[in-house]
N, C-alpha and C positions, 0 to 999 in steps of 0.2 A: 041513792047513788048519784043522783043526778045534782042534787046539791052539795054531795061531797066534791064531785068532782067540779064544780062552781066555787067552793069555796078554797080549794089548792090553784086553780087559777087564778083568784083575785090574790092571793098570799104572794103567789109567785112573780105577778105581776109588778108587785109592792117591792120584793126582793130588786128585781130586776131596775125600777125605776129608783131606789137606793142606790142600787152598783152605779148608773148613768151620770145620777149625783155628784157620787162622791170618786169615781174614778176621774184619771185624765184622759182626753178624748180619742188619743191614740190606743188608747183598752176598750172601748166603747166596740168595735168591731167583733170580739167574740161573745159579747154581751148578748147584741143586740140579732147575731149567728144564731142562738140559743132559743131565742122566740121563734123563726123560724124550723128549728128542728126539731119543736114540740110538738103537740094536733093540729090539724088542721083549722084553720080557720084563728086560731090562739093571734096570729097577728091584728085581726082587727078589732079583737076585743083589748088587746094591747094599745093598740090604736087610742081609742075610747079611752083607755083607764088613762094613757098620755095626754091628751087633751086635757082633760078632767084637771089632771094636776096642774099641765099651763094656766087653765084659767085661775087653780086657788094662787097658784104666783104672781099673774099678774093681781089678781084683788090686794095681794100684802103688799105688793111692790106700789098701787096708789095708795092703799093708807098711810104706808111711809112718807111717801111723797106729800101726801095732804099733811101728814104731822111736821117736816121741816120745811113747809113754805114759807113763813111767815119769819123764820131765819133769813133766807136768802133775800127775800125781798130787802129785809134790813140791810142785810150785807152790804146790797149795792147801792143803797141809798148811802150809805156812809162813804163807798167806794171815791162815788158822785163828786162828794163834800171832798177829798184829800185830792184829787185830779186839779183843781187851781193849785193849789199850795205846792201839787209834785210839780208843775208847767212853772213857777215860778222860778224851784230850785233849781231847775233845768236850766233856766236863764243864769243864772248866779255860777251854777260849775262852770257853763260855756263859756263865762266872762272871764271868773277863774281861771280855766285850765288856756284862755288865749293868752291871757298876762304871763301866765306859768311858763306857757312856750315860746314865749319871747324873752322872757328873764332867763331860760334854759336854754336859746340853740347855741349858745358859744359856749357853754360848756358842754352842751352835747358833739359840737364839734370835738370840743379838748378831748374829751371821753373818748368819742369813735381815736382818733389820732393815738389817744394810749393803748387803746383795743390792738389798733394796728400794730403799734411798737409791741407791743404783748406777745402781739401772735410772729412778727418776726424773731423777738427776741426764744421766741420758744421753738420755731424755725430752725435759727441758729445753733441752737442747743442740741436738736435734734441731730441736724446734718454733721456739728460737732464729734456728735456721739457715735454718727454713722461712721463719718469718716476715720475716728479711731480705729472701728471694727475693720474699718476694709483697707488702713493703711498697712496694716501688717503683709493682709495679703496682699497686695501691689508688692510690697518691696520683696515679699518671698518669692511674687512670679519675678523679679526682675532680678534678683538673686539667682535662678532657676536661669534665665537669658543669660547672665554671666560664666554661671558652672556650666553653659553648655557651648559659648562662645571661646572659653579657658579647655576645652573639651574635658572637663571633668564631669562624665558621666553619672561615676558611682555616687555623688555628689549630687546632682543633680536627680538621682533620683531618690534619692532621699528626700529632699526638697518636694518634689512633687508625692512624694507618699506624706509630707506634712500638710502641703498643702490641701489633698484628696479629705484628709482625716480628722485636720485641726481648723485650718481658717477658712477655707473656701464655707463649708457646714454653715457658719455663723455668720455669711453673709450671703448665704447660697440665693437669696429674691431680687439680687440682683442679674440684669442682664449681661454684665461685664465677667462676672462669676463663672454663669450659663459657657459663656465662650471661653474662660481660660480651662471650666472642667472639657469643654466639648475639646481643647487641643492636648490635653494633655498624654492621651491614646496615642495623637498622632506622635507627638515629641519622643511616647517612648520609641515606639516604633525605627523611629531616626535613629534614636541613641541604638538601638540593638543591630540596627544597619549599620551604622557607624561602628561600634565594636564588632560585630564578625566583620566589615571591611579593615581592621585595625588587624585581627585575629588571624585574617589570609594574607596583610603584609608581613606578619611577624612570621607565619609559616616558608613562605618564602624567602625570606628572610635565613632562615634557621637553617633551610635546604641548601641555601649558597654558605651557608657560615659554617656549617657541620663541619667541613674538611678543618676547621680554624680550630674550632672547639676537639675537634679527633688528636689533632696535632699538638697542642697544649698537653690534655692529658697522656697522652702519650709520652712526650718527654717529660712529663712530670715523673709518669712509672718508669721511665729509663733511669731518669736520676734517682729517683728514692729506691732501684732497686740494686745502681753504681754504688751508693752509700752504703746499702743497708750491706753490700759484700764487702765493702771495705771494714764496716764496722764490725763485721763477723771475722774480719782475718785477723782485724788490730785486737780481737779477744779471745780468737783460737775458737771462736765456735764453729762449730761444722756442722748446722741444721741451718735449713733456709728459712728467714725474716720474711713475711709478708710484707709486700708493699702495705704502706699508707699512703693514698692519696689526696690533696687539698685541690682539686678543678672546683671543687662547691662548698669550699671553704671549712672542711668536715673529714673528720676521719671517721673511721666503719659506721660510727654511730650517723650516717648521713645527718650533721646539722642542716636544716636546709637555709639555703642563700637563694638570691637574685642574679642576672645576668647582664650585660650591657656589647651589642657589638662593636669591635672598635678597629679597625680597620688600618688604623696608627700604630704602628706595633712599637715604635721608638728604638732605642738605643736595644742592639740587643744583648748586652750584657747585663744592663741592667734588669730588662725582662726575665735572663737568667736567674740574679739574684731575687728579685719578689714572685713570690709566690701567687701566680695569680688565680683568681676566683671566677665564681660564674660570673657576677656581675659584670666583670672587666672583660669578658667576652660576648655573655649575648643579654641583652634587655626582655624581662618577663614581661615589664608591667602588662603592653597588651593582653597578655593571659588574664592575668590577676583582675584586671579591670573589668574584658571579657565576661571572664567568671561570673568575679562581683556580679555584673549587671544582668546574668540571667539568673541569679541566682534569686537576685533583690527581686525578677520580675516572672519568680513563677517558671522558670521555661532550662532549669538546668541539666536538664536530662538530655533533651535536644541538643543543647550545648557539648555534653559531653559526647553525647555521640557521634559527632560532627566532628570532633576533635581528635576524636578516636579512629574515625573513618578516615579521617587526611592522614593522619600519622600512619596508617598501616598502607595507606595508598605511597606516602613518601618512604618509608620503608623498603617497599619494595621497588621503588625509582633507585634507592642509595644501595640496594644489593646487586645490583645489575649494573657488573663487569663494563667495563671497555674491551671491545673487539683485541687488542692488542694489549692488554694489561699485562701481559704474561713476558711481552720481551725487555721492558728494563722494572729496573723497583721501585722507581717513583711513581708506578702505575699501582703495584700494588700499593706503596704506601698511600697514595691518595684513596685508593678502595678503604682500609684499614682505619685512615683517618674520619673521611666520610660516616661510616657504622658506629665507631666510637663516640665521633660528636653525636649522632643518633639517639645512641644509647646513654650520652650523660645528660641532654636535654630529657629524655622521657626520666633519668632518674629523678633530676633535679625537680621536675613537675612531680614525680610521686612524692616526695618529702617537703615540695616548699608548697602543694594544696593540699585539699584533703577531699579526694574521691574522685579528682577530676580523670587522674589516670589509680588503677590498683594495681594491686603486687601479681595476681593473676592476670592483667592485660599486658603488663610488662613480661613476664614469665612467660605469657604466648608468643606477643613479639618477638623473643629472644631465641624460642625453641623454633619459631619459623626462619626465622633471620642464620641461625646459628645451620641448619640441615641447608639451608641454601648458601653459607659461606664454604661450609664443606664439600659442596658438590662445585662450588667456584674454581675452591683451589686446587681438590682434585683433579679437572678437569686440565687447568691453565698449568699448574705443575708440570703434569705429563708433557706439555709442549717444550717446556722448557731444560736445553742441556749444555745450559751453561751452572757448572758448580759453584762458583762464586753467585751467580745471582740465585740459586736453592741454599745458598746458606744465608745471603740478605734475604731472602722471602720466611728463612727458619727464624731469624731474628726478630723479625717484625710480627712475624707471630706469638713469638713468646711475650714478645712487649705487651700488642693487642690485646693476649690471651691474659697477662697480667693486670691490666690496666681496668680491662671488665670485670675480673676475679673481685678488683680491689672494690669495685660497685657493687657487687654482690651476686652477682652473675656467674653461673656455673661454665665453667670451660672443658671438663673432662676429656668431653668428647674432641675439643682442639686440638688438647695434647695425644688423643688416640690419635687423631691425623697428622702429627706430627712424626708419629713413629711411619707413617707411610711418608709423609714426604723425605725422612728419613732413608729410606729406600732409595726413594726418588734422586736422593742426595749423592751415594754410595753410587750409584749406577752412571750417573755424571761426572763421579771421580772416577770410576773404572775405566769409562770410556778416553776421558782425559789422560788417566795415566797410560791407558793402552797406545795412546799417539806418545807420549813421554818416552815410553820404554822402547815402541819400535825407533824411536830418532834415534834412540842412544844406541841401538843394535847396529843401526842402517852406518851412523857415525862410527863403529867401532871400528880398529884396525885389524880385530881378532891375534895377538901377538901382547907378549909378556909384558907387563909396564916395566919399564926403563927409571932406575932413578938415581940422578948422578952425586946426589948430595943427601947429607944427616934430613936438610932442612923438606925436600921431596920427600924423603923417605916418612919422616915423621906426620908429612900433610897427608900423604894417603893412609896411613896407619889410624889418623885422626878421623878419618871418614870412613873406615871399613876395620874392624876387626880382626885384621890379618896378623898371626903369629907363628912363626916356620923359625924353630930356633938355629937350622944351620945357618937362615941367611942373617937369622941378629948376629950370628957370631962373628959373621963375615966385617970385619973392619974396614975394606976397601970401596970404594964407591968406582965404577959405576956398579948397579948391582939389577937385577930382574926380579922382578915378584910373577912368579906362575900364572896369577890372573890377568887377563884384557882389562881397559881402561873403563867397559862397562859394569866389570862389578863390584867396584865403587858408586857408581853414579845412582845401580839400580837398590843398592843398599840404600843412601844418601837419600833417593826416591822413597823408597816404601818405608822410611822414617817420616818424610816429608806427605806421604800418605795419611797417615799415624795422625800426625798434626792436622791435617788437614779433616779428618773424620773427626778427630778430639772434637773440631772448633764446633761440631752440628749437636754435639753432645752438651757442650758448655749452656748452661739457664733452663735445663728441661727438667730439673728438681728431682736428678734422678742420683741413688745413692753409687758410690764408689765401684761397686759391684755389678751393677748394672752397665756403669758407663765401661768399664773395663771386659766387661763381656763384648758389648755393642761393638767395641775397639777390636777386637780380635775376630768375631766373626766378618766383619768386614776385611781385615787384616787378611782374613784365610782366603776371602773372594776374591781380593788381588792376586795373592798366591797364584792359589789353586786354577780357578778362572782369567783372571787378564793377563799374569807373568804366563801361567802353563800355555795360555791360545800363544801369545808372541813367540814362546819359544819354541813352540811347535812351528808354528809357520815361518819361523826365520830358519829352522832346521830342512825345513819343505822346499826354500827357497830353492833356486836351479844354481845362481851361484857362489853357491856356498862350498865349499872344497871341503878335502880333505880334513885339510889343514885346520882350518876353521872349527868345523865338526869337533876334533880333538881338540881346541881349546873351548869349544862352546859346554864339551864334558868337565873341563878344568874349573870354567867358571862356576858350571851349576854346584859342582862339590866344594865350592866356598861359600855360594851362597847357601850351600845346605848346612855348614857348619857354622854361617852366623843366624841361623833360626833363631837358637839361643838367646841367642844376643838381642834380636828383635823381642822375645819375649819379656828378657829385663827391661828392655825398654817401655813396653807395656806398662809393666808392675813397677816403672820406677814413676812412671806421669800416673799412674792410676792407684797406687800404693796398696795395691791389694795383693796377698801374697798370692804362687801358685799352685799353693798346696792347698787353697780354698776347693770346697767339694765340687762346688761345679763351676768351676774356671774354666773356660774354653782353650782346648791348646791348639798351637799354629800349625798347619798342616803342609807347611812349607818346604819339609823334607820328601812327603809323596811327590808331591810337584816337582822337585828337580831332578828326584830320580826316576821319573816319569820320562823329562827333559834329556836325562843323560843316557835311559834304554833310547830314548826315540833317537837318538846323534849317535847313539855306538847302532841299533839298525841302518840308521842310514848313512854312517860308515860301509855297512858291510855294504850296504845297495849299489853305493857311489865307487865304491872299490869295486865290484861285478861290473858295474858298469863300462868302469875303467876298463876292466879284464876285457868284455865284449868289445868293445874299441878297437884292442891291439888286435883281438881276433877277427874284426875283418879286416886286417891288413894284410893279414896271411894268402899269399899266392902261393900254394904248391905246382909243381909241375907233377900231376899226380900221372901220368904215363912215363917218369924220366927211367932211363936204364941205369943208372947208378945214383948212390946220394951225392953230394957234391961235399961231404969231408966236414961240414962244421957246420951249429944249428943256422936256422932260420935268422934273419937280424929285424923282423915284427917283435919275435920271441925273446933274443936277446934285452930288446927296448925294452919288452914288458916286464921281464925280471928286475930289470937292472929301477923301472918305475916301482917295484913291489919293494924291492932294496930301500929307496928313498924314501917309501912311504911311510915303512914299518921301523924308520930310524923317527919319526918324526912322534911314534907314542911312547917315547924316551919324556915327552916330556908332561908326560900323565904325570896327577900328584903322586907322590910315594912318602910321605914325612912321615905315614906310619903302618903299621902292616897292613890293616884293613885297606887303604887306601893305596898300599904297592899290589897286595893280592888283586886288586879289583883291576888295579893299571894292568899289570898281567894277564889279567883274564876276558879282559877289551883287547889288548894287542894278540894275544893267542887264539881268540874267537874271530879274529877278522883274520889274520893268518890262515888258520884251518879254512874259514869259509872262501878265501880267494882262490887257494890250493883246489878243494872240492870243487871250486867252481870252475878255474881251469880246467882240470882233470875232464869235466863232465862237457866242457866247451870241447876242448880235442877230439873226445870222443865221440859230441854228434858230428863233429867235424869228419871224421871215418866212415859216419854209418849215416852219414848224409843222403837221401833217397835220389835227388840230383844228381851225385855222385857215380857214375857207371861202371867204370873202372879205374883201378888200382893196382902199379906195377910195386914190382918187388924195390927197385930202388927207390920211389915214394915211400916203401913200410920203413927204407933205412934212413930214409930223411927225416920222416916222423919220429922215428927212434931216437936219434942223434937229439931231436928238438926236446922230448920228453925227458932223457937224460938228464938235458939243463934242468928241466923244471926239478927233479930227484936231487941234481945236485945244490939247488938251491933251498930246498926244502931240508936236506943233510945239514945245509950251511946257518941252520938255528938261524935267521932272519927275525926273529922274536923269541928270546931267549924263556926258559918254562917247562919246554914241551922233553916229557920224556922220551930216552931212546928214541924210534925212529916211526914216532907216533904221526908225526910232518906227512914224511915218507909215505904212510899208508895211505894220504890221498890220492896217490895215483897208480896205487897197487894193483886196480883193473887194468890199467894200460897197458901197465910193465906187464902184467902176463900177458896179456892179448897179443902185443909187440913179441913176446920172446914167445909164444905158439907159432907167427907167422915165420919169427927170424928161424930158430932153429929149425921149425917145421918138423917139431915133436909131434905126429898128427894120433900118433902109435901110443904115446903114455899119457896122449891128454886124454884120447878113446877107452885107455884099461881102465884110466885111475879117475874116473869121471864119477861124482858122485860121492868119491871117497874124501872123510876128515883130511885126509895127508896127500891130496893131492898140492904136485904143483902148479896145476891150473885151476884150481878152487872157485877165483874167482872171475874167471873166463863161460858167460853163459852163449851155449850152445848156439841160439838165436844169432849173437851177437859175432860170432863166430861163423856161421853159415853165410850173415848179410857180407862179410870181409869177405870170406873165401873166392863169394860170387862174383865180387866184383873184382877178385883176381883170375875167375876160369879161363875168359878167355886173352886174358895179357898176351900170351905168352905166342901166340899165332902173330904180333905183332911186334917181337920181340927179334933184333938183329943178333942179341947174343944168340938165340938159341935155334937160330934159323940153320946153322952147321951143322946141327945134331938135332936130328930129327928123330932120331931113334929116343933120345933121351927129351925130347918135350914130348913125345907121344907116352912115352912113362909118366911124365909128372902131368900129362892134364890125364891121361888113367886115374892117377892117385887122387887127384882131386877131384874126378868123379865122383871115385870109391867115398873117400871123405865127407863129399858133400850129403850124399844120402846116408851114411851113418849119423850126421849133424841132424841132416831132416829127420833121420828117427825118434832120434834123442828129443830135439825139437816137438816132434807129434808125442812123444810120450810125455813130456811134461804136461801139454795143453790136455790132453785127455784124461 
């Protein structure tokens, strides 16, 4: 085992010293790792067997050596021998190449000198070649300095995106390069400074110019809308032409145009004749350019928002009234003008860019702008109560209202408020015409007009509808017409009304029917409301008479029978007939027979009143012992005033039965009521509580006085009245009078109570409070002081009397 194992170590050893061999020395390390991590001891017999083979190397290594000496030795003896012969050659090149370099430096000079020219001329070529590449860009930056000194921005920045993309690139290793890219940032910069500073003068700009640009289209929609009614009359159409308007050089279809402000207006007829554009008013470009340049630089959105944000911020500067806009209409019309230049500059921007404003930013602004010109006018209307400026403020609406229509802007709701300030209109002529009508009252002379010729006669016929054929028949001039001088004028008036409401109706595109309704119910407001307040209060008035009263009846029943007539007047301006279903009628006849109950009540008032008057003139000498033979001369007056009064409703209308029945039943209703009211005057005249006593010759005074009054009521003072129907107003007197005169005390006691009494109507009461304050007369009485026997009978009797009266008395109340 022992030489087995001797004889794999000397194998391995052989292997190993093979590897050493033939490997490279940097692998020699796990070689020689591998002796080590064998048996012990395996290194020094490695050792040994290494050794061993040094020595057989070095023994081959001197055989060789001994076998090629005798080469070298040769070698260098020949070497030996060629060392003169090289030392010589040595000489001969050295000679050589000094000759060579002196026959050569002046062409070596010529040479370098071409070298030089060589490399300049290649130099040249170069720089040549550079300077092509970077002359472009020079001239483009200074092109770039021109478009920016010409302030052509949009230009200039094009320029600079050539430059950024095309030439700079190709010569970008330069230093000149480096600094025109490093400024081109700033440049834009400038230019977008420079455009939004361009973009807040043109806004401002636009804010003073709006009222210029409102004003143009405006009278442009006034004229195209003068023509387009002329055009519709000259062909007999009778539907309303939409304006077309040119402010932006474009009918409906908004072509879009440019603007220019011009501040020149020239000649202005000639401005009448051309038709002018936007251009000719306000200058875009700033926008346009604006635009362009954030559009070129990336940043249009900012852009538009900013544009968006001033506009809705100027918007609401241009909707906000003056304090005072409300008292003349150049206040409005500059509000009107202002919003419409507004709104044709945001239109003209919707259709001359594209997205800078849209249909829905505009649509906002309009709906805002539009709720806040309504609560404008609303509000300044109200203030305002002059009619003539509510029908320029209705005018100028409709233009305004048209003129945006013509943009494409919804108005509806304008004309909704239209029909209120239509109200607002109506109520300004009410009030107007309510001063009109009282003048003409206050002016009246209340007395028949007078007319002394054909040519008067015919001029008031011309203005009022008057026809009474006894007085055409009449051939004589001078002649009277039954009406005062006011009911002409107020006729003449509520024609002039008529007109005057037309005018608020004229351009509101409303059909025949409509305006003919509008026309009448207003028509009725006058009536009914401003004629019925004046005629009321001029009836009210304190000095209005008699007199008056009966012709203020006269007038109203003329003016009640030209209603009619007002009506044709209607249906002649409105052409609608009045048999349409719901035509409005004039209610003008309640209204004067309103007028003419309230003047015949306040006849009866004014006439009692009268009556009260004469009644406290009345002095009786109520203790006298006899009457004094004839009535009172208070009484007489008063008669003799009832006489003259009731001649005076002679001149009530009567042309036809209706109107004599009615004259009749005014002068018989105030009759009767004067009588009743005397009657009842006398009487608490008697039974006056004041009153203490009451002789017998006072009951013959009062008698005598009451008689007048019977025989004046006999004497038909207003003809009518059946039999002795007068008479029975003072039917309680007359018996009371003839219980005391005859001093029946016996048949008025049996027959009391009874259908067929003569004392019927003689009440017990009223009888007792008499009696009483005749009980004690008679103690102070000189007639009856002689016969004492014969007044102690009659105050007996009217003891007796008085307590059957108290009976009678207590049994009623109980």
């Amino acid at each position: 085992m022992a030489e087995n194992e001797t004889l794999e170590c000397i194998t391995e050893h052989e292997r190993i010293l093979q590897e050493i061999e033939s490997t490279d020395t940097a692998c020699v390390g796990p070689t020689l790792r591998s002796i080590y991590d064998d048996q012990p001891n395996a290194h020094k017999r490695f050792m040994e067997k290494l050794d061993a083979r040094i020595r057989n190397h070095d023994r081959e290594i001197e055989k060789m050596c001994n076998f090629h000496h005798q080469g070298f030795v040769d070698a260098i003896t020949e070497l030996l021998k060629v060392r003169t012969d090289a030392e010589k050659l040595m000489g001969q090149v050295t000679d050589t190449n000094r000759r060579l370099q002196e026959a050569g430096r002046e062409v070596t000079a010529q040479t370098e000198e071409v070298i030089r020219c060589r490399i300049q001329q290649r130099n040249m070529a170069t720089t040549v070649e550079k300077l092509q590449l970077c002359i472009p860009v020079l001239e483009m930056y200074s092109k770039l300095k021109e478009q920016l000194e010409s302030r052509r921005y949009y230009a200039a920045l094009k320029t600079m995106e050539q430059l950024e993309k095309i030439y700079i690139p190709r010569v970008s290793q330069y230093r000149f390069c480096q600094i025109m890219a490093e400024n081109l940032p700033r440049l834009r910069e400038e230019i977008k400074e420079i455009s939004m500073s361009d973009l807040k003068d043109f806004l401002e700009s636009i804010r003073k110019h709006s009222d210029k640009v409102g004003e143009t289209a405006m009278r442009q929609a006034q004229q195209h809308r003068t023509f387009n009614s002329a055009v519709v009359k000259q062909v007999g159409v009778g539907h309303y032409t939409k304006p077309v308007y040119s402010l932006n050089g474009r009918t409906h279809t908004h072509t879009p145009n440019g603007l220019l402000i011009d501040d020149d207006t020239g000649d202005e007829e000639e401005a009448d004749e051309e038709v002018l554009t936007a251009q000719d008013l306000v200058d875009f470009s700033p926008v346009y350019r604006c635009l362009h340049i954030y559009t070129v630089l990336g940043d249009r959105e900012t852009f538009e928002n900013y544009y968006r944000k001033q506009r809705k911020k100027q918007a609401r500067l241009v909707l906000q009234p003056q304090a005072n806009m409300h008292e003349t209409v150049e206040g409005y019309r500059r509000y009107f003008n202002q919003i419409v230049g507004f709104f044709v500059v945001e239109d003209h921007i919707l259709h001359a860019t594209w997205g800078l404003v849209t249909r829905a930013f505009t649509d906002e602004l309009w709906n805002m702008a539009l709720s806040k010109i309504i609560a404008v006018l609303r509000t300044h209307s109200s203030y305002c109560d002059d009619p003539d400026l509510v029908l320029e403020l209705k005018n100028l609406m409709v233009i305004f209202a048209d003129t945006l229509q013509g943009y494409g802007f919804p108005v509806n709701r304008l004309f909704d408020l239209l029909f209120e300030v239509r109200d607002q209109y109506n109520e300004t002529l009410l009030k107007k015409w309510a001063l009109v009508f009282r003048e003409i009252f206050e002016l009246d002379n209340y007395s028949p007009i007078p007319v002394d010729t054909e040519e008067e006669y015919k001029l008031v016929v011309s203005r009022f509808p008057f026809h009474d054929a006894e007085i055409e028949k009449q051939q004589d001039f001078p002649k009277k017409l039954p009406m005062s001088q006011s009911v002409p004028q107020i006729y003449t008036q509520v024609k002039e009304f008529i007109y005057a409401s037309l005018k608020f109706s004229e351009s509101l595109h409303r059909s025949s029917t409509e305006i003919d309704d509008m026309l009448r119910k207003s028509t009725n407001l006058l009536l009914t409301r401003t004629l019925s307040s004046c005629l009321q209060n001029l009836i009210k008035k304190p000095h209005i008479g008699l007199t008056e009263l009966v012709q203020i009846i006269i007038n109203t029943t003329h003016l009640e029978q030209a209603c009619r007539y007002l009506e044709e007047f209607i249906t002649n301006i409105t052409n609608v007939s009045p048999e349409t279903v719901h035509t409005t009628r004039l209610y003008g006849l309640s209204t004067f027979k309103d007028a003419r109950h309230a003047a015949e009540g306040e006849i009866y008032t004014k006439l009692n009143q009268k009556i009260d008057e004469f009644i406290q003139l009345a002095d009786y000498e109520w203790g006298m012992a006899e009457s004094d033979g004839r009535a009172s001369g208070y009484l007489m007056d008063l008669i003799n005033f009832l006489r003259s009064t009731f001649q005076v409703f002679t001149h009530l209308p009567n042309n036809n039965n209706d109107h004599a029945s009615m004259s009749g039943k005014v002068a018989q209703t105030a009759c009767m009521s004067a009588c009743k009211h005397l009657s009842t005057s006398l009487m608490q005249m008697l039974l006056d509580t004041e009153l203490k006593q009451i002789s017998m010759g006072a009951i013959q005074q009062f008698n005598l006085d009451v008689i007048q009054c019977e025989l004046f009521a006999s004497s038909e003072p207003v003809p009518g009245f059946q039999g002795d129907t007068l008479q029975l107003a003072f039917i309680d007197l007359r018996q009371l009078l003839d219980l005391f005169m005859v001093w029946d005390w016996s048949t008025y006691l049996a027959d009391y109570g009874q259908p067929t009494s003569k004392y019927l109507r003689v009440n017990p009461a009223t009888a007792l409070a008499l009696l009483e304050k005749m009980k004690d007369t008679s103690k102070k009485n000189n007639i009856f002081s002689q016969f004492r026997k014969n007044d102690r009978d009659k105050q007996k009797l009217i003891e007796t009397v008085v307590k059957q009266l108290r009976s009678l008395v207590n049994g009623m109340s109980s």
